[in-house]
N, CA, C and O atoms as a DFTB+ gen file, in Angstrom:
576 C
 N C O
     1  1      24.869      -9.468      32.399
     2  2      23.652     -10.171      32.035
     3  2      22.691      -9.238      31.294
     4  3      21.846      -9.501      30.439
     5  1      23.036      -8.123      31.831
     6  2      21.633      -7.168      31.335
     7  2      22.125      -6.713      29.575
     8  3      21.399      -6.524      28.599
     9  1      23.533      -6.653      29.694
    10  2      23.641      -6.688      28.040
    11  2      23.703      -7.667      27.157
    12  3      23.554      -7.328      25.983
    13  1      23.865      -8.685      27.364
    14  2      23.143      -9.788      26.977
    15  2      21.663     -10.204      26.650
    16  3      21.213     -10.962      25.791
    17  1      21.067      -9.459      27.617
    18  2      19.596      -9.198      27.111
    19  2      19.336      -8.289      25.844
    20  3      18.711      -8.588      24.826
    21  1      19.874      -7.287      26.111
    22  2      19.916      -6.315      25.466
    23  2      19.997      -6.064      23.627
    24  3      19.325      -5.502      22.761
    25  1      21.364      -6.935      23.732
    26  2      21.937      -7.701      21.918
    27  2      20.629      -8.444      21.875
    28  3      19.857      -8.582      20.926
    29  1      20.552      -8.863      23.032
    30  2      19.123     -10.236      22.300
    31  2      18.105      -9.796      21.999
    32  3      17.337     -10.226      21.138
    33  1      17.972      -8.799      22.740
    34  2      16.248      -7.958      22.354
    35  2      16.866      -7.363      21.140
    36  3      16.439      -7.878      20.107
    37  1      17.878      -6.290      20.943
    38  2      18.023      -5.987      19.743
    39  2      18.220      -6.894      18.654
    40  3      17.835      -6.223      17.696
    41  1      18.505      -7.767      18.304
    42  2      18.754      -8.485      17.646
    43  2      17.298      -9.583      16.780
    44  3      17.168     -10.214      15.732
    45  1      16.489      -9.278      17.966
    46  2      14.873     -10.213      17.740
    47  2      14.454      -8.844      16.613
    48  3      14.198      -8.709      15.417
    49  1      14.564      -8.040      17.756
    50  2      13.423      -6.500      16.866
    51  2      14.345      -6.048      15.710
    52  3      13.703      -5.353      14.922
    53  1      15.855      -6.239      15.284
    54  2      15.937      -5.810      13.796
    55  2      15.620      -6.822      13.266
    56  3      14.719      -6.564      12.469
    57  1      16.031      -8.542      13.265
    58  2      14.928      -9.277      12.204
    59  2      13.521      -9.286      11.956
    60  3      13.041      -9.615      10.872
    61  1      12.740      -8.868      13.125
    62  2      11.523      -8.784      12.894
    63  2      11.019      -7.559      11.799
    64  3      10.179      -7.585      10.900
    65  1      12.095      -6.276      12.392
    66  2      11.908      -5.055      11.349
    67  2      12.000      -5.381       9.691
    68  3      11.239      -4.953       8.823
    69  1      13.714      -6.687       9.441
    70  2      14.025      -7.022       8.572
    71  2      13.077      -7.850       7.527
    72  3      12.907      -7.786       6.309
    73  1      12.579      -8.602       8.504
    74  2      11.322      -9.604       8.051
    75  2      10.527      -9.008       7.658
    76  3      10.121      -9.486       6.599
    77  1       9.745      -7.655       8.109
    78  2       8.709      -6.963       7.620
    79  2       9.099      -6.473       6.567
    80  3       8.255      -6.633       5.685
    81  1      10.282      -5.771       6.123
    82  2      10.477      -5.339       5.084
    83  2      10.831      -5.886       3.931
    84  3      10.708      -5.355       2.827
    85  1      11.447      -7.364       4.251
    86  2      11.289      -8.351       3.054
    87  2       9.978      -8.608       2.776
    88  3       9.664      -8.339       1.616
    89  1       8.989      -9.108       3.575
    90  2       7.633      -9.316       3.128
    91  2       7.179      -8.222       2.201
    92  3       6.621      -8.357       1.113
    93  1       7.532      -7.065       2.850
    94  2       6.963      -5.826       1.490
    95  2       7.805      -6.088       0.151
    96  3       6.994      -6.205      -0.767
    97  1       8.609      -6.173      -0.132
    98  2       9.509      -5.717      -1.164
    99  2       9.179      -8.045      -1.720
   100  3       9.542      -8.829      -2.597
   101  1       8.560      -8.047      -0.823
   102  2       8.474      -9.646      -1.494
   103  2       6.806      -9.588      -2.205
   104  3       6.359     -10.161      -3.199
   105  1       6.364      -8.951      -1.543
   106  2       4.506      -8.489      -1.825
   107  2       4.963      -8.043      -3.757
   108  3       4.813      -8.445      -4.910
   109  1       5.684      -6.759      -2.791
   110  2       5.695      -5.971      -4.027
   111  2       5.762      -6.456      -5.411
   112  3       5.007      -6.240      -6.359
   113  1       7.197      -7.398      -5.288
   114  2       7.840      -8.210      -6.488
   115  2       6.651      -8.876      -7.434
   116  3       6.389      -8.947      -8.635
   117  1       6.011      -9.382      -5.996
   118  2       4.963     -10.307      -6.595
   119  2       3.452      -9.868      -7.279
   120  3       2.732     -10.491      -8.059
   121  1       3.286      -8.485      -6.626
   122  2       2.375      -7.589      -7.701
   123  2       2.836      -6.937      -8.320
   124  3       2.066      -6.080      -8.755
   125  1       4.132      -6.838      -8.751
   126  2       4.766      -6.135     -10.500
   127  2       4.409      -7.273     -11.058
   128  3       3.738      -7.156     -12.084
   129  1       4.771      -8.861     -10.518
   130  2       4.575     -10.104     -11.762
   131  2       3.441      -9.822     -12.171
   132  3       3.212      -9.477     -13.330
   133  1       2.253      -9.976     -10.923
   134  2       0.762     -10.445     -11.012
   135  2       0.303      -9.168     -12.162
   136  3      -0.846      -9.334     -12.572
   137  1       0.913      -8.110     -12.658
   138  2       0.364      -6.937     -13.158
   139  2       0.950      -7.186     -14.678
   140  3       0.237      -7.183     -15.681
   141  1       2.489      -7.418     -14.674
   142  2       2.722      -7.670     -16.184
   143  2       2.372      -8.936     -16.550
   144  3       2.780      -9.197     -17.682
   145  1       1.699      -9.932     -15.960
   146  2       1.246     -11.240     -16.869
   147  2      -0.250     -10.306     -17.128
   148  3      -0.759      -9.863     -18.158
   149  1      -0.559     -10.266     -16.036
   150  2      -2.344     -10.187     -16.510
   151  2      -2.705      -9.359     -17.501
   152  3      -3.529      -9.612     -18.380
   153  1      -1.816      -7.927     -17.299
   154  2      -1.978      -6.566     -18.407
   155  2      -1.309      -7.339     -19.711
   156  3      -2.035      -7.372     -20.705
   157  1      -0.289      -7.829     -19.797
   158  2       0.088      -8.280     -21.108
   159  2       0.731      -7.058     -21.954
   160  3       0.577      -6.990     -23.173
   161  1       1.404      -6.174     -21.276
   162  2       1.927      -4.886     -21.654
   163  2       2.687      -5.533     -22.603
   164  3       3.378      -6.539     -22.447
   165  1       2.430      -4.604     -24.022
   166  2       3.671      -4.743     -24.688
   167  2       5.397      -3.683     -24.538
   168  3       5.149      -2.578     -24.054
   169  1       6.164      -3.780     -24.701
   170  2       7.989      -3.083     -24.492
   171  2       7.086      -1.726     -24.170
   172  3       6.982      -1.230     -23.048
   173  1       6.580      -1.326     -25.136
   174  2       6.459       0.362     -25.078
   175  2       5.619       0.970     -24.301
   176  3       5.496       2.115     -23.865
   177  1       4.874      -0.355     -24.179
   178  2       3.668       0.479     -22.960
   179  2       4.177       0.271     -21.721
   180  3       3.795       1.146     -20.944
   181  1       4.954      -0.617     -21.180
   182  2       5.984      -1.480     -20.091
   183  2       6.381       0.043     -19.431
   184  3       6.070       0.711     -18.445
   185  1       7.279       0.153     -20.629
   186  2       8.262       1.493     -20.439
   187  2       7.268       3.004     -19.967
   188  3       7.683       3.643     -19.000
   189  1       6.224       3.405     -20.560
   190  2       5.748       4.006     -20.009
   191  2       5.194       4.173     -18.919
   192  3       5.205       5.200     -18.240
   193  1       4.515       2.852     -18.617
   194  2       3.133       2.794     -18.037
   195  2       3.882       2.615     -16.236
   196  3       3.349       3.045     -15.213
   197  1       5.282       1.825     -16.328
   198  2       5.745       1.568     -14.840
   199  2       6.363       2.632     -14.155
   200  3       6.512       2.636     -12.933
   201  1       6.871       3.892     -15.206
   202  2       7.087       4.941     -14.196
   203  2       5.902       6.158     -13.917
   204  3       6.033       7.372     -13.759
   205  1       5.143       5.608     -13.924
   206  2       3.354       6.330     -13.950
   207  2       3.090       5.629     -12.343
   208  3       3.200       6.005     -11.175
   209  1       2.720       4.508     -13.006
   210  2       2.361       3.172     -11.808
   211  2       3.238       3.669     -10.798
   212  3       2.688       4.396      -9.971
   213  1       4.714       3.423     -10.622
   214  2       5.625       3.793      -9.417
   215  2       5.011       4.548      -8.696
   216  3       4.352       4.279      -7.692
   217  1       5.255       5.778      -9.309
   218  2       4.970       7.274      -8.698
   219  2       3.942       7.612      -8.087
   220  3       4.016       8.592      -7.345
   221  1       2.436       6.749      -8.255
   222  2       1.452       6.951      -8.054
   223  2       1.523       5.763      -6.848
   224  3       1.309       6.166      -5.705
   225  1       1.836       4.198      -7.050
   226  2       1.809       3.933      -5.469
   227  2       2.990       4.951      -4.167
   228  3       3.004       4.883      -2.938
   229  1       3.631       5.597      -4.884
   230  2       4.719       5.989      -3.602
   231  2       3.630       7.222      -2.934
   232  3       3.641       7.477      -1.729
   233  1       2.722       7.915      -3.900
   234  2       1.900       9.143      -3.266
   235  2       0.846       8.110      -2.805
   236  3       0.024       8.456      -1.957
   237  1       0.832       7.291      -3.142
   238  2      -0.288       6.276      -2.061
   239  2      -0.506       6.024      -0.708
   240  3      -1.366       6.088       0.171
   241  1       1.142       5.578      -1.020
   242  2       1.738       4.860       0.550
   243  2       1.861       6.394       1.404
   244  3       1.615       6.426       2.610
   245  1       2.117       7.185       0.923
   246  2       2.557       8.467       1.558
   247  2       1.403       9.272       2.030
   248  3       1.370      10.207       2.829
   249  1       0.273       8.574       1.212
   250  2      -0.956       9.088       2.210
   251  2      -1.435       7.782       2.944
   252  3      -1.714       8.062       4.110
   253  1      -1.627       6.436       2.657
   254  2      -1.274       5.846       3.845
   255  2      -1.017       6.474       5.194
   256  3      -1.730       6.746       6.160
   257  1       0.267       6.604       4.905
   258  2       0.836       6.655       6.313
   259  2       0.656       8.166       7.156
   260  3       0.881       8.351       8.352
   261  1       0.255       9.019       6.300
   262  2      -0.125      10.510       6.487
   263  2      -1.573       9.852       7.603
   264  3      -1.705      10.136       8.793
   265  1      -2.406       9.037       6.870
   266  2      -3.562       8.604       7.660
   267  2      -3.156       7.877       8.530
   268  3      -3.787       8.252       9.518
   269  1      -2.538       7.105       8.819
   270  2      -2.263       6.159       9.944
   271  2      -1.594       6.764      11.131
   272  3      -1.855       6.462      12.296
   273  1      -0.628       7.723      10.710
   274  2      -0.092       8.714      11.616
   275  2      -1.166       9.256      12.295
   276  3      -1.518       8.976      13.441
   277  1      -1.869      10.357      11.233
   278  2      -2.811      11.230      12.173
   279  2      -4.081      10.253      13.108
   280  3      -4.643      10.482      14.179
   281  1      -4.155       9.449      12.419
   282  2      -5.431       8.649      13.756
   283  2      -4.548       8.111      14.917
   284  3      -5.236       7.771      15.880
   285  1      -3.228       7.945      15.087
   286  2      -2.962       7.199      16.237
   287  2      -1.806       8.441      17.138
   288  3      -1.005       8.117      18.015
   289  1      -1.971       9.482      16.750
   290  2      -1.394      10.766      17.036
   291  2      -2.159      10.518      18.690
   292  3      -1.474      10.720      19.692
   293  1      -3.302      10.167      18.780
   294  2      -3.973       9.913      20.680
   295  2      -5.155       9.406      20.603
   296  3      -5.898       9.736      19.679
   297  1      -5.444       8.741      21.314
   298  2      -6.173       7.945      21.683
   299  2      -7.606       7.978      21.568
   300  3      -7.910       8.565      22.606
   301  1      -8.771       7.700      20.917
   302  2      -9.783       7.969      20.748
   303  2     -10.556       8.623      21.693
   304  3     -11.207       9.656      21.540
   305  1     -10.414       7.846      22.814
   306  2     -11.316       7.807      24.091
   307  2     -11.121       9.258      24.378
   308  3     -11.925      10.068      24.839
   309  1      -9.861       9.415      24.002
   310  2      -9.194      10.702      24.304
   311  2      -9.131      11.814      23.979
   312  3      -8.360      12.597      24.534
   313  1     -10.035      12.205      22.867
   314  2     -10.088      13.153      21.843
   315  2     -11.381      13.523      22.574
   316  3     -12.402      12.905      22.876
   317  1     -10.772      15.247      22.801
   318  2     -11.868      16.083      22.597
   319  2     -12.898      16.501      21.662
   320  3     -12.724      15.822      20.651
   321  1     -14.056      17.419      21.470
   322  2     -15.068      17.345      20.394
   323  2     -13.970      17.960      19.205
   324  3     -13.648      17.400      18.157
   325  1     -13.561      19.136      19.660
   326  2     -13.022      19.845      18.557
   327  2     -11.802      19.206      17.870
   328  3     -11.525      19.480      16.703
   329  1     -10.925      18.168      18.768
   330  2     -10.054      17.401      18.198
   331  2     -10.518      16.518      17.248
   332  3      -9.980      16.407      16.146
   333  1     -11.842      15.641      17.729
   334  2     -11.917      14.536      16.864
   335  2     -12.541      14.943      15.565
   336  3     -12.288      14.348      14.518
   337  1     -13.631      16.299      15.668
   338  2     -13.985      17.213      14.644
   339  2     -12.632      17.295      13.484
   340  3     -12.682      16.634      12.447
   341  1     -11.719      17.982      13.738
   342  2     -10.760      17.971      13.401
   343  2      -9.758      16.896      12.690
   344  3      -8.880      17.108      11.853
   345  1     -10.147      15.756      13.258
   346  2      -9.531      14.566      12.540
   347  2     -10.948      14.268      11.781
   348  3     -10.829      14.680      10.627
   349  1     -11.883      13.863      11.936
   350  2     -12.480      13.857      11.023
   351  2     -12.551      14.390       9.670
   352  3     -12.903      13.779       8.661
   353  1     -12.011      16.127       9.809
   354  2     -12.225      16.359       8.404
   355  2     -10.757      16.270       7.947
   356  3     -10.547      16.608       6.782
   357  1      -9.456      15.767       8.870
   358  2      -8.649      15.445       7.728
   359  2      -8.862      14.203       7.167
   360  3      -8.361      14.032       6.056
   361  1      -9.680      13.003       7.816
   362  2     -10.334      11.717       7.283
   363  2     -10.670      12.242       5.583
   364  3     -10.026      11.812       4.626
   365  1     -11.700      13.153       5.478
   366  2     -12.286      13.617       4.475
   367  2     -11.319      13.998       3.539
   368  3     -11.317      13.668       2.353
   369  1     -10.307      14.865       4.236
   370  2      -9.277      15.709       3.104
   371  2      -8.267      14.182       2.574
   372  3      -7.926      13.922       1.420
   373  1      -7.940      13.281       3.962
   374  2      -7.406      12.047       2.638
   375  2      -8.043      11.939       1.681
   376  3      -7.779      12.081       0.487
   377  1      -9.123      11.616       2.338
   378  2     -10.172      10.662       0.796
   379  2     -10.158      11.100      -0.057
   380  3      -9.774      10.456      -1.033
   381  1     -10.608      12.587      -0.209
   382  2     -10.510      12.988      -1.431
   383  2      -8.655      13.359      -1.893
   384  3      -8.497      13.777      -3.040
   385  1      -7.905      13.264      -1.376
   386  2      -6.556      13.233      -1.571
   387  2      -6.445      11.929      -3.031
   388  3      -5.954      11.793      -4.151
   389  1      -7.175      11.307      -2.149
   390  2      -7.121       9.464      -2.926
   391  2      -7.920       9.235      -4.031
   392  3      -7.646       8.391      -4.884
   393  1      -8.920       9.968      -4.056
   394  2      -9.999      10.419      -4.979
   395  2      -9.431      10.946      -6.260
   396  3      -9.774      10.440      -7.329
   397  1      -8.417      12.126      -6.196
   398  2      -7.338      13.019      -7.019
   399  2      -6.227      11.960      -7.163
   400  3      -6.290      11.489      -8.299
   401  1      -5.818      11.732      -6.865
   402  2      -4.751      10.698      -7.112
   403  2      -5.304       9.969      -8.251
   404  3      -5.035      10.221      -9.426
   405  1      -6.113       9.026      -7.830
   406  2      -6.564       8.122      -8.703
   407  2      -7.576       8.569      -9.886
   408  3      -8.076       7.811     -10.718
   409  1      -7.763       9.928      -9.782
   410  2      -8.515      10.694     -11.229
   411  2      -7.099      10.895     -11.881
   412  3      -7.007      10.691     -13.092
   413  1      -5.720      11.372     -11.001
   414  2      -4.516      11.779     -11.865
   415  2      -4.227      10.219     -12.592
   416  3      -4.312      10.183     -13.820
   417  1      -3.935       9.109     -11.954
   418  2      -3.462       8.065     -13.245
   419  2      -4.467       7.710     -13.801
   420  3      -4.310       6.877     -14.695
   421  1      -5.348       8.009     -13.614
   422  2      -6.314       7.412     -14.872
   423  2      -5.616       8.240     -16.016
   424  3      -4.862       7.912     -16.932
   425  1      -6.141       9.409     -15.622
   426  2      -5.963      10.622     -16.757
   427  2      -3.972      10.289     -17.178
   428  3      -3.814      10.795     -18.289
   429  1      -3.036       9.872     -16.847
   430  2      -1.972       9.918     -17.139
   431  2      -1.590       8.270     -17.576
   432  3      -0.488       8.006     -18.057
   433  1      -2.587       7.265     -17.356
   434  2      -2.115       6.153     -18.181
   435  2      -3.234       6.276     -19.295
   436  3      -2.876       5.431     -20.116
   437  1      -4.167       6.749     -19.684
   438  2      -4.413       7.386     -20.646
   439  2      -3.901       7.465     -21.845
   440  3      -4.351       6.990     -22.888
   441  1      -2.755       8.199     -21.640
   442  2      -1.798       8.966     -22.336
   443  2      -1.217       7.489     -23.156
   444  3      -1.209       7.258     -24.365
   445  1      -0.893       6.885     -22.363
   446  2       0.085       5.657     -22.689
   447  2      -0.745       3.992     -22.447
   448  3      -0.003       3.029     -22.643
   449  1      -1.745       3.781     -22.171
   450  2      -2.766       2.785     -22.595
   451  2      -3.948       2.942     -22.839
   452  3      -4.598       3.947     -22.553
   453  1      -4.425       1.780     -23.496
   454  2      -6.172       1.992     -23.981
   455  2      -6.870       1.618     -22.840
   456  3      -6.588       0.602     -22.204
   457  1      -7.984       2.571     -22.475
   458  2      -8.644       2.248     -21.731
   459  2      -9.138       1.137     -21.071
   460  3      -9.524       1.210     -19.904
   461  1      -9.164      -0.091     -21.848
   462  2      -9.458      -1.298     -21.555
   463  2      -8.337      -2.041     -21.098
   464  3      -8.454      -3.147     -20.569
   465  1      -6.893      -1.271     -21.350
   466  2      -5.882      -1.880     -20.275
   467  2      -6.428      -1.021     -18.441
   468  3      -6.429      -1.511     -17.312
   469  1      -6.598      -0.409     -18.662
   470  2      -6.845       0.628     -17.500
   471  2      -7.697       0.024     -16.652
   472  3      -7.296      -0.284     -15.530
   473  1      -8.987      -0.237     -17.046
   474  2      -9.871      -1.247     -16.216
   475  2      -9.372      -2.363     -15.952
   476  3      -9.333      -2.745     -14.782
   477  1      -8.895      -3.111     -16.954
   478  2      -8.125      -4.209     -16.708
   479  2      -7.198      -4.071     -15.619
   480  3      -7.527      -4.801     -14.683
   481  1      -6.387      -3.548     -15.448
   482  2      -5.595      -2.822     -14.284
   483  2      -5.991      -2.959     -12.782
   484  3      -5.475      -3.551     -11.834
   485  1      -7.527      -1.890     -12.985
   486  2      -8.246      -1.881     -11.912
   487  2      -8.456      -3.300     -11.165
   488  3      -8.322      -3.516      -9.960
   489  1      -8.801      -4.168     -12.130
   490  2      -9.155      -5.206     -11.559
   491  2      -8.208      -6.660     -11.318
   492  3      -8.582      -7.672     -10.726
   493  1      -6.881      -6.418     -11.969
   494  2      -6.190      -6.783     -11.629
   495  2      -5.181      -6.482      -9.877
   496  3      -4.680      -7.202      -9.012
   497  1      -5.331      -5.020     -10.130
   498  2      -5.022      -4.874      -8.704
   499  2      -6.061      -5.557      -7.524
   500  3      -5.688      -6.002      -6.439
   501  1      -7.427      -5.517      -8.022
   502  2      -8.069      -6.348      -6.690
   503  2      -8.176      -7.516      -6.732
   504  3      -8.783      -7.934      -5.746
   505  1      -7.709      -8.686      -7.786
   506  2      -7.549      -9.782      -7.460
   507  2      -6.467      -9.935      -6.853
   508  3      -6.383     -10.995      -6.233
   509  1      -5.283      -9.003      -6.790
   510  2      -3.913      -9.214      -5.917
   511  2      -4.168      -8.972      -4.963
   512  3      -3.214      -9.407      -4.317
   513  1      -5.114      -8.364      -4.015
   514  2      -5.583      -7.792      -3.121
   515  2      -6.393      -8.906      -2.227
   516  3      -6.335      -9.146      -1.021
   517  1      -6.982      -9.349      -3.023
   518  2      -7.761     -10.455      -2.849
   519  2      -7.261     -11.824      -2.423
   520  3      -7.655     -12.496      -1.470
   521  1      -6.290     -12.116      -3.338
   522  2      -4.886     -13.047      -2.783
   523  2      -4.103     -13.143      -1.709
   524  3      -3.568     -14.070      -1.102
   525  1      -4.154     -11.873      -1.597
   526  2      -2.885     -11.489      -0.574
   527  2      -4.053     -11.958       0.869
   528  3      -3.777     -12.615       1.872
   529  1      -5.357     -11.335       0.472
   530  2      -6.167     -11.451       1.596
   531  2      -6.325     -13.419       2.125
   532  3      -6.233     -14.235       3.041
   533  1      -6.629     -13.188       0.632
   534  2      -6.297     -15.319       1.388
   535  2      -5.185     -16.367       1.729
   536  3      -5.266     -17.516       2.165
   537  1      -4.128     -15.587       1.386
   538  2      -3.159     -16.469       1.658
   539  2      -2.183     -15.798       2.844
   540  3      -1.031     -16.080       3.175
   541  1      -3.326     -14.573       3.454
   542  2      -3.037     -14.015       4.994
   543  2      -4.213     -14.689       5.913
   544  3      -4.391     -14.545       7.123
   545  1      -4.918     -15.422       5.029
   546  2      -6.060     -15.934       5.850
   547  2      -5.565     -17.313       6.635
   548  3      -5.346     -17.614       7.808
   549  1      -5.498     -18.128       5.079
   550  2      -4.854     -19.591       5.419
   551  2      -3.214     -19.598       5.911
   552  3      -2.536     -20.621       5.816
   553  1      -2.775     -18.551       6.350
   554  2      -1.734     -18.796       6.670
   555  2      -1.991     -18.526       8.356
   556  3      -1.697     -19.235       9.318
   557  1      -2.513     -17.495       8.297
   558  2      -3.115     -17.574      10.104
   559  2      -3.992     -18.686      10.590
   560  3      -4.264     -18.777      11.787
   561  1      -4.463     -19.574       9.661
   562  2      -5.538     -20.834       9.973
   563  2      -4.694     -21.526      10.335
   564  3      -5.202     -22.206      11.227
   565  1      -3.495     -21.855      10.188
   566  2      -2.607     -22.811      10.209
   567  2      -1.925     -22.582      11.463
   568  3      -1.239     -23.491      11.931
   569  1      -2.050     -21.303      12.153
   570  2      -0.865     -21.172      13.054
   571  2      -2.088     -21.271      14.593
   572  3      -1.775     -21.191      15.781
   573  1      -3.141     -21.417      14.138
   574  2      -4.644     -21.625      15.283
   575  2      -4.334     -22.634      15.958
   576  3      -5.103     -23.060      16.820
């Protein structure tokens, strides 16, 4: 009986793992579309501009998770002065991590679009952002 449980619990928690990771790679798909309709890249800027873009969300996510790691490393309540001192200023050293990052693609799509794709950009990423936020909204309204 108890391995029977067991397949079953395993079996819930890899689709759930599976599920999460389709949702990303389904997100994703759907902000490469939301980015080449809105930018309107032409072939040559396409070609440049997406192995820029790549590279720069993967050092994203990678500080992401650099931050998400270090805050849940123990427990708030739980942090001594000099510990939470300590996380605090790696708080700081992300930010400005993210700060440099995002001075590097400016400065490197630059190279390969006009500035006014660049802003455009900017603000294309926060209407996807924005989307994603409402159709995580109305989709939890529904399950109330």
């Amino acid at each position: 009986m108890k391995t029977t449980y067991s397949i079953l619990l395993i079996f819930f928690v890899s689709a759930s793992v599976f599920a999460q990771r389709l949702d990303k790679e389904k997100i994703k798909a759907l902000k490469i579309a939301h980015i080449t309709e809105q930018l309107n890249l032409t072939e040559n800027e396409a070609q440049k501009f997406w192995p820029i873009y790549n590279t720069n969300e993967a050092l994203e996510d990678q500080l992401r998770k650099q931050s998400t790691a270090r805050r849940k490393e123990k427990n708030q309540e739980d942090l001594s002065e000099t510990e939470a001192k300590s996380l605090l200023l790696d708080m700081v050293q992300l930010e400005n991590d993210k700060q440099e990052l995002q001075s590097k693609l400016v400065n490197d799509l630059l190279k390969v679009l006009p500035a006014t794709k660049i802003i455009k950009l900017m603000q294309v990423e926060r209407s996807f952002r924005r989307k994603l936020i409402e159709e995580y909204k109305e989709r939890h309204s529904r399950r109330d």
